[in-house]
GUVOVO-644975 format. One record per residue (C-alpha): residue in one letter; x, y negated, z negated; residue number from 1. Coordinates in steps of 0.001 Angstrom, whole numbers. Layout:
N
('A',(X,Y,Z),NUM) ...
This chain:
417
('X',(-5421,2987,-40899),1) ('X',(-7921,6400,-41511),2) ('X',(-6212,9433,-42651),3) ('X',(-5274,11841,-40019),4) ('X',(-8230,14632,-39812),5) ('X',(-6768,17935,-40618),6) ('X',(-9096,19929,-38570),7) ('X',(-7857,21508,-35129),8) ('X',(-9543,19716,-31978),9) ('X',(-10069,21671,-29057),10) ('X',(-7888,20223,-26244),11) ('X',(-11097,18840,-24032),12) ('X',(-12276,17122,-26946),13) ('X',(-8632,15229,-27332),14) ('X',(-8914,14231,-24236),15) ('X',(-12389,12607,-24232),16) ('X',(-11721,10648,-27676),17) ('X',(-8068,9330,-25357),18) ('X',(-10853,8566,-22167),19) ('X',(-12884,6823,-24713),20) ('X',(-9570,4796,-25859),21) ('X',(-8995,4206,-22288),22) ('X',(-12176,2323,-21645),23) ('X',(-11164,-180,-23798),24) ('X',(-8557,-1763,-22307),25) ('X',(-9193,-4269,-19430),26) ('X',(-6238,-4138,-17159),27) ('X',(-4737,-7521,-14944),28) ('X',(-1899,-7357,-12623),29) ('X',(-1072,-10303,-10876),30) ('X',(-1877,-8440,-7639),31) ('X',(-5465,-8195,-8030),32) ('X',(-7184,-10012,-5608),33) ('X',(-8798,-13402,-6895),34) ('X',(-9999,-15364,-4159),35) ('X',(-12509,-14200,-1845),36) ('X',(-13494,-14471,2172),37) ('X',(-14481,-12716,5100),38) ('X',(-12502,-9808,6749),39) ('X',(-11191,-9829,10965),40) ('X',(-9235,-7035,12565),41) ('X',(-7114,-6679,15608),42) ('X',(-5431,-3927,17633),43) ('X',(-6672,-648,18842),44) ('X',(-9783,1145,17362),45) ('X',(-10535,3717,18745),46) ('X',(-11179,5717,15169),47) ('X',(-13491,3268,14123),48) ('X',(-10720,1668,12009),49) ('X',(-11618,-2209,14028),50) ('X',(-15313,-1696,11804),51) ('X',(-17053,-2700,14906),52) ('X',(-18902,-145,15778),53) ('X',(-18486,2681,19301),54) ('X',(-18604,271,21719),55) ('X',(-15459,-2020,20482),56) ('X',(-12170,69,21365),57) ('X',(-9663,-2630,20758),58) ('X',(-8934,-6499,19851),59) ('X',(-6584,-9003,21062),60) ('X',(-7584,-11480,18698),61) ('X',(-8635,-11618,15420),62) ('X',(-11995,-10691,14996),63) ('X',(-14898,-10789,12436),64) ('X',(-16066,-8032,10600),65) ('X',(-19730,-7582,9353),66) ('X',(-19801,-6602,5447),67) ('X',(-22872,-7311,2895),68) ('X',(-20491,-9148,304),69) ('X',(-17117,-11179,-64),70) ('X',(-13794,-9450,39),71) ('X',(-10888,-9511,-2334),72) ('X',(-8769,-6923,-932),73) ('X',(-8070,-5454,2553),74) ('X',(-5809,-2576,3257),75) ('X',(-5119,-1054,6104),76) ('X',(-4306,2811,6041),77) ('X',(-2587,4916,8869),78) ('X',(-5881,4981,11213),79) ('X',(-8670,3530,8396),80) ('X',(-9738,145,6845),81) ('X',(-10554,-212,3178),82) ('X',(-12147,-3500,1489),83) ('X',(-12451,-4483,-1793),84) ('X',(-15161,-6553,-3285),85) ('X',(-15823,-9356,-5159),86) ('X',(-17998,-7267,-7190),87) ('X',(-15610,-4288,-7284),88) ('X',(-17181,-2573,-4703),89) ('X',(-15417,-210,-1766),90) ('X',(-16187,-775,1681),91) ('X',(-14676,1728,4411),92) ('X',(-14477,2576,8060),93) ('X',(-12361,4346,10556),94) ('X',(-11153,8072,10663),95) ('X',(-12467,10355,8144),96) ('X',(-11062,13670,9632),97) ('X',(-9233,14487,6499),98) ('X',(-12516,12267,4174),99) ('X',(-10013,8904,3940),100) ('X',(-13195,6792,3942),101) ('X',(-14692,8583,245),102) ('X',(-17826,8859,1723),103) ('X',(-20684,10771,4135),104) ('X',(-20227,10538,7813),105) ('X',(-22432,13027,9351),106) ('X',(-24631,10710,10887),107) ('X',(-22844,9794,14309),108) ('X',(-20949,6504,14083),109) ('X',(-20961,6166,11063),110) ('X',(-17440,6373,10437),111) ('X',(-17461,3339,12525),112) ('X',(-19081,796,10865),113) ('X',(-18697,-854,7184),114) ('X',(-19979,2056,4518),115) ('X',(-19684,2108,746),116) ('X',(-17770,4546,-1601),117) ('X',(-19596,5526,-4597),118) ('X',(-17713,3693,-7195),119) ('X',(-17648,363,-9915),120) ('X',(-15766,-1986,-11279),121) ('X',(-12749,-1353,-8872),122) ('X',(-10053,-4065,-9315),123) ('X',(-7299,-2418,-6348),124) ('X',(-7442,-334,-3666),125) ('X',(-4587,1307,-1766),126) ('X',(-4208,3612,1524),127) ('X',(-2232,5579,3071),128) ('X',(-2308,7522,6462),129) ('X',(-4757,10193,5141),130) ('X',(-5613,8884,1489),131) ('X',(-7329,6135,-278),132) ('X',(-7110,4849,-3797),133) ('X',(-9275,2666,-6197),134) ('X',(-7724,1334,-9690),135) ('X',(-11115,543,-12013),136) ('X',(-10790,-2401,-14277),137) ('X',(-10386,-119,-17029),138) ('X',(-6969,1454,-15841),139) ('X',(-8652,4748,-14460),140) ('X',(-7713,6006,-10710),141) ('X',(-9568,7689,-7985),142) ('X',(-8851,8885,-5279),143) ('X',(-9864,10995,-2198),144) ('X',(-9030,12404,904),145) ('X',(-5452,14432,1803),146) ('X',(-2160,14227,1041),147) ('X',(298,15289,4446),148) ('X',(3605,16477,5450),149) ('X',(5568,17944,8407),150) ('X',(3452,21106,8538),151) ('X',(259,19549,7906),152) ('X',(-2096,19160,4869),153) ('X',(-667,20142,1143),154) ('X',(-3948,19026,-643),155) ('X',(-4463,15882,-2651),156) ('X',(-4903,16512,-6997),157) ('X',(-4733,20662,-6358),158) ('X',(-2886,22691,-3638),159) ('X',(-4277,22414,-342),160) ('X',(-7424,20797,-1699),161) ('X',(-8568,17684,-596),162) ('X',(-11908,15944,-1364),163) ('X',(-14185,13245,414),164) ('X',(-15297,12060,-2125),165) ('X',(-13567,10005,-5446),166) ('X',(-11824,12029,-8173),167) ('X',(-9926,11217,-10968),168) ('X',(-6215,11097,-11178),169) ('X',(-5142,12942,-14544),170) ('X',(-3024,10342,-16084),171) ('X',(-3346,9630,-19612),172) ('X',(-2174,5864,-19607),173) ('X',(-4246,2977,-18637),174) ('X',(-2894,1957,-14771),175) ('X',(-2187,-1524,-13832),176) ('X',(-1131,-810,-10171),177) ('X',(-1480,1663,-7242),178) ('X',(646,1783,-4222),179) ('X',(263,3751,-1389),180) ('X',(2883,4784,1154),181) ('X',(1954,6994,4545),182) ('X',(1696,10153,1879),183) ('X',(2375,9047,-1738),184) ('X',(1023,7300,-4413),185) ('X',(2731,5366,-7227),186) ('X',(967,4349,-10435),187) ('X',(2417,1430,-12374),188) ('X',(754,1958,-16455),189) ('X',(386,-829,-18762),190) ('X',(3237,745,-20763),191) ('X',(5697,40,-18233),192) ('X',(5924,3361,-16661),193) ('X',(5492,4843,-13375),194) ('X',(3901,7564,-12162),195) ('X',(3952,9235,-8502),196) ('X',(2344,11821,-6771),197) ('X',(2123,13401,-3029),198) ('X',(4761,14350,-559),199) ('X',(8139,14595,-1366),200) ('X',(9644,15280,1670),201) ('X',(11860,12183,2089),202) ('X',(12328,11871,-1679),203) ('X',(9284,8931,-2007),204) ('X',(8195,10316,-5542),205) ('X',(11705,9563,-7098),206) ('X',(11168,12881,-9358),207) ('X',(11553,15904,-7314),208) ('X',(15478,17258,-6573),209) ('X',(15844,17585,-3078),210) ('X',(15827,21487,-3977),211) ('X',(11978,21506,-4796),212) ('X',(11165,18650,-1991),213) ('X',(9789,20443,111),214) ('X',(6172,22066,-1311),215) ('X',(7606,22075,-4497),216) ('X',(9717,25172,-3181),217) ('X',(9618,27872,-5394),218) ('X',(7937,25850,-8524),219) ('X',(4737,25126,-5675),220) ('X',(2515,22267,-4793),221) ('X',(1801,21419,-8658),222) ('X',(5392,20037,-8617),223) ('X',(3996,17019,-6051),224) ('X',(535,16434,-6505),225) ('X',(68,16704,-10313),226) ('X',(1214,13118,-11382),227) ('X',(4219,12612,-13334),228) ('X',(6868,10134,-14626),229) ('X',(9319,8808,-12672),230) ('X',(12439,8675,-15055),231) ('X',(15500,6436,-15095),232) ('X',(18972,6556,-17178),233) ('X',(18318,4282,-19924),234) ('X',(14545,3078,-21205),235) ('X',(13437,1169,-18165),236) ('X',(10017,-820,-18480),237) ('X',(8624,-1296,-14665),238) ('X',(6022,-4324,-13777),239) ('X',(5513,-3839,-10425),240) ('X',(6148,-775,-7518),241) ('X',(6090,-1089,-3811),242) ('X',(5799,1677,-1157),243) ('X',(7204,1977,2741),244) ('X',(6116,4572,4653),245) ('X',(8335,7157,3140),246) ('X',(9713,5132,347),247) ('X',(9204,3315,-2858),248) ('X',(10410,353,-4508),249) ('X',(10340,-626,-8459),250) ('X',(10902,-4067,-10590),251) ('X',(12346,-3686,-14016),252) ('X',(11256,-6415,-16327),253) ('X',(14856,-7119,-16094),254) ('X',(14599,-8060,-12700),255) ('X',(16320,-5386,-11566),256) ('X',(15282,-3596,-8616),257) ('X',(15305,208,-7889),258) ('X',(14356,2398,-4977),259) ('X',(14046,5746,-3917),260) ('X',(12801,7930,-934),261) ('X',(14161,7077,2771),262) ('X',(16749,4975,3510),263) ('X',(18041,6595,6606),264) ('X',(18187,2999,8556),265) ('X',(19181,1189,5230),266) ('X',(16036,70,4785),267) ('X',(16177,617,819),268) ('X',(19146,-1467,765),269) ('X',(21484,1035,-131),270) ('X',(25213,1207,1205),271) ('X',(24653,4781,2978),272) ('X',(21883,6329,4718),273) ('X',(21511,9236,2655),274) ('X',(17879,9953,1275),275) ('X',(17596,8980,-2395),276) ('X',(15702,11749,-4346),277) ('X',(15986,9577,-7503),278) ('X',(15540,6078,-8287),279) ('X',(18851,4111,-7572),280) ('X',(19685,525,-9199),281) ('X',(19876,-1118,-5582),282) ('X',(22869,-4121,-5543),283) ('X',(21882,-5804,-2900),284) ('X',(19395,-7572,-4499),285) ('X',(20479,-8582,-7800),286) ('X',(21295,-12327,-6715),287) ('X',(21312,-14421,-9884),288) ('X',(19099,-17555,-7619),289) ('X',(17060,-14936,-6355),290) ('X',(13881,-13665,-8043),291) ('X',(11877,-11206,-6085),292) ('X',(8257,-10817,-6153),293) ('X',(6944,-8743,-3182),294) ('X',(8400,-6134,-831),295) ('X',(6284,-3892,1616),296) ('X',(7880,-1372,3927),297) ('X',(7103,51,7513),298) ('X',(8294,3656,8663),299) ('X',(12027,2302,9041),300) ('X',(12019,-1510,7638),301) ('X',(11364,-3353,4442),302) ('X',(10390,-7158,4182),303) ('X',(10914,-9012,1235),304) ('X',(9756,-12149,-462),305) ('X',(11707,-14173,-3472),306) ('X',(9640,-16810,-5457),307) ('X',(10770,-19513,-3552),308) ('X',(9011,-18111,-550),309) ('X',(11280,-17310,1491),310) ('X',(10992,-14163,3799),311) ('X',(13606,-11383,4014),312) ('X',(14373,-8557,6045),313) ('X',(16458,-4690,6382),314) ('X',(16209,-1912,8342),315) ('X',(15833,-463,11272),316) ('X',(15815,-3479,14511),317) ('X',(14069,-2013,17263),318) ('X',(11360,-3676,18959),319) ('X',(11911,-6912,16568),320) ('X',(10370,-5456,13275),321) ('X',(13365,-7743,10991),322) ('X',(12125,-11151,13141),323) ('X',(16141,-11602,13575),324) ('X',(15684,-12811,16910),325) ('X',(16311,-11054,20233),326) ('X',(18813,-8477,20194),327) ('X',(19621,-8409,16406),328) ('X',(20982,-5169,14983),329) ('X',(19988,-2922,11718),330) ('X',(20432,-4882,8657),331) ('X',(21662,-2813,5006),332) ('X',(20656,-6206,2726),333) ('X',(18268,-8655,2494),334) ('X',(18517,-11257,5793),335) ('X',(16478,-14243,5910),336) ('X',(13754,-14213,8291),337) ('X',(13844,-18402,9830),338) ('X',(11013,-20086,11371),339) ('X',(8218,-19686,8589),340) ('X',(6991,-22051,6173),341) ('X',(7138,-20845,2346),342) ('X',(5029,-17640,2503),343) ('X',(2921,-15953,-649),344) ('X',(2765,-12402,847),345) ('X',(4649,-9969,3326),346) ('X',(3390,-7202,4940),347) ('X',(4579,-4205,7049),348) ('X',(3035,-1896,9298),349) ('X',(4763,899,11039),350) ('X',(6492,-989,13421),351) ('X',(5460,-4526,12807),352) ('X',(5782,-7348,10284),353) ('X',(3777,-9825,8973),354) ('X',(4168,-13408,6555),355) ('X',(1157,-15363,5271),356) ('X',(1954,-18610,4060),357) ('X',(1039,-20395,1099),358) ('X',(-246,-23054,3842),359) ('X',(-2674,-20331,5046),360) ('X',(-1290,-19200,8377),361) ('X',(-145,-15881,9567),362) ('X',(2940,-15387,11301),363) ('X',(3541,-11856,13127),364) ('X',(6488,-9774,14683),365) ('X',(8027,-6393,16348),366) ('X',(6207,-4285,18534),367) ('X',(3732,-5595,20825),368) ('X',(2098,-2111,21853),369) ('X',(-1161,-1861,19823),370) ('X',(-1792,-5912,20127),371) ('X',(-1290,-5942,16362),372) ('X',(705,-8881,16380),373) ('X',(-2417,-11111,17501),374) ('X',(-708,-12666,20761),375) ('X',(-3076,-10973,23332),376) ('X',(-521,-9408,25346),377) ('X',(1300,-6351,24620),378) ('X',(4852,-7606,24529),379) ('X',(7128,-7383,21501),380) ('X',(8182,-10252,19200),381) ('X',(11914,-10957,18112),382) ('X',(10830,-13610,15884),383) ('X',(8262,-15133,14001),384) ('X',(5233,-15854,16276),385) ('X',(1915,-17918,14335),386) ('X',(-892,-16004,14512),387) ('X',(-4272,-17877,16514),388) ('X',(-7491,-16860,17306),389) ('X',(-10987,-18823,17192),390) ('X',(-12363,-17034,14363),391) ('X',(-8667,-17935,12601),392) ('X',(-9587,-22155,13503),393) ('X',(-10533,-23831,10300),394) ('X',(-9909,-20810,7769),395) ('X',(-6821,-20153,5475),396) ('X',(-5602,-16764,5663),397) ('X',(-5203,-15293,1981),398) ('X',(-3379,-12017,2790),399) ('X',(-2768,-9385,5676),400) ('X',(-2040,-5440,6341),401) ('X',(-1532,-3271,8703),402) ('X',(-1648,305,9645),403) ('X',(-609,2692,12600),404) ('X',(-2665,1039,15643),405) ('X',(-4427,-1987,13465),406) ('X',(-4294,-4719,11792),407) ('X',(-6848,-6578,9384),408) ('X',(-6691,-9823,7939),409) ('X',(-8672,-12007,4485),410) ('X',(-9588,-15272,5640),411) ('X',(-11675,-18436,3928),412) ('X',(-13115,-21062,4956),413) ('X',(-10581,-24334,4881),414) ('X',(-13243,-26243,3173),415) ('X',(-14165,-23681,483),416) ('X',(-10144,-23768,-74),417) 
């Protein structure tokens, strides 16, 4: 190893040799998208968030969007659509009020079609209602338009700033992972530790006492939006995060399981309802047969998968979100959600809920409203319902998400399976 210089470095100049170190490492997570396919969408549009242009205003069924390449990753943000490429490219469309979409959309209906952010080499994307993030494959993060919360916009890196176009989250760790929930972001590093950033409101950043929640109080907005560690009692080293709506969820490489953020309909698992401004160990799911590997959350609800593929749900029960059946009531631990084959991903929206099997179907439930759930009509869904559609006949689903009004689905061709 060199001797240590003893000369005094000017602090930008530290931090460009450290950028330089950064660029070095390649980062994998096992949620990176691999296989690639062709994007459809369903439910309302009227943003431009379907991709179909002015004229399409909602879908009952699934239906294909036009994009230039193959897709790796879809998300679907509050009123937005972002897709990933197999050549780490960013695709957007939708509402770009608050400049979600990362990109110009002066000319008119433009927001409404497929349009591509200026960026490389992206390896993750992530959304929320007014944000969007990209991981690069060299652990850096961007990220653009606004962070929100009960009064309105608090700005995104920098009080009440936003930006439509990509900037560069200050964290000085390569990044593995990004999560997004409606106004937060969570960074999972290659060290094991986890970052968050945002609204604080409901406690989602697991970092800031309910004292400073709201705008930082008398510390300001830096307290939210400049990124920080998320700390727990004891060294913990995190390998994957998960975000609800207004809440976040963390996996030791113990297996352990810890949330924080919202819980008001026990849909962090916890025993009460109070809101966690700290990560908590959460009980409920330390089952010695079960080892979980995915959970996503909607504004109220949280489903779950374990590695044997079997779907779970908590939360809040109104209009069928948990898939319980008819009538079933507000759940405080993980329930098994019957009728579905093994699944390989979960999904929530706001108010709906969504399995894909490792078969390549899609099975849907909860509220009908938006005609997220794929059944044509508008009624909501107690159970598991499968997914159909022509353009789903002959093509494997590979993953699903959903945002406030929408829902967009990665399909492949059966034979290229």
């Amino acid at each position: 190893m060199p001797a240590k210089k003893t000369t005094t470095k000017r602090k930008s100049e530290a931090i460009v040799e450290d950028e330089k170190d950064l660029k070095k490492v390649k980062v994998f997570h096992r949620s990176h998208g691999k296989e690639a396919g062709q994007v459809l969408v369903l439910g309302q549009g009227d943003v431009g968030q379907l991709g179909q242009g002015e004229d399409v205003m909602q879908r009952k069924k699934p239906s294909l969007v036009s994009l230039p390449e193959k897709i790796v990753q879809v998300i679907a943000g509050g009123m937005h659509t972002v897709c990933l490429s197999e050549t780490g490219h960013v695709y957007t469309f939708g509402c770009n009020d608050e400049g979600a979409l990362g990109r110009d959309t002066t000319e008119e209906g433009s927001e409404m079609v497929p349009g591509k952010v200026t960026l490389e080499n992206v390896v993750q994307v992530s959304a929320g209602d007014s944000h969007t993030a990209a991981l690069t494959d060299d652990g850096t993060v961007y990220i653009w338009g606004a962070f929100r919360d009960n009064n309105g916009v608090i700005g995104l890196l920098e009080p009440m700033k936003t930006s439509n176009i990509p900037v560069k989250v200050p964290v000085m760790e390569p990044v593995v992972k990004i999560a997004s929930g409606n106004d937060h972001l969570v960074l999972l590093t290659l060290e094991g530790n986890l970052y968050s950033l945002g609204t604080g409101e409901q406690g989602q950043l697991g970092r800031v006492p309910e004292l400073f929640s709201n705008r930082g109080g008398r510390k300001g907005l830096d307290r939210l939006l400049v990124p920080q560690i998320v700390t727990v009692k004891g060294k913990v080293h995190f390998i994957d995060a998960f975000c609800g709506a207004y809440f976040t969820f963390a996996v030791s490489k113990e297996g352990y399981i810890y949330g924080f953020g919202l819980t008001n309909y026990h849909q962090l698992g916890t025993k009460g309802t109070k809101t966690c401004f700290f990560p908590v160990r959460l009980a409920c799911f330390k089952n010695s047969t079960t080892s979980w590997v995915e959970f996503s959350g909607g504004q109220h609800h949280t489903i779950c998968l374990d590695a044997e593929g079997q779907v779970y749900s908590l939360g809040r029960a109104e209009y069928g979100r948990l898939g319980l059946g008819q009538g079933a009531e507000e759940k405080s631990e993980p329930t098994p959600v019957m009728g579905i084959e093994p699944a390989s991903r979960v999904t929530c929206g706001a108010s709906v809920s969504y399995a894909v099997t490792r078969e390549g179907s899609v099975y849907a439930w909860g509220m009908g409203t938006n005609l997220q759930l794929g059944t044509g009509e508008e009624d909501d869904e107690w159970s598991p319902v499968k997914m159909t559609g022509k353009q789903l006949e002959n093509r494997a689903v590979l993953m699903a998400s959903s945002g406030g009004q929408h829902t967009v689905l990665l399909v492949k061709d059966n034979q290229e399976s």
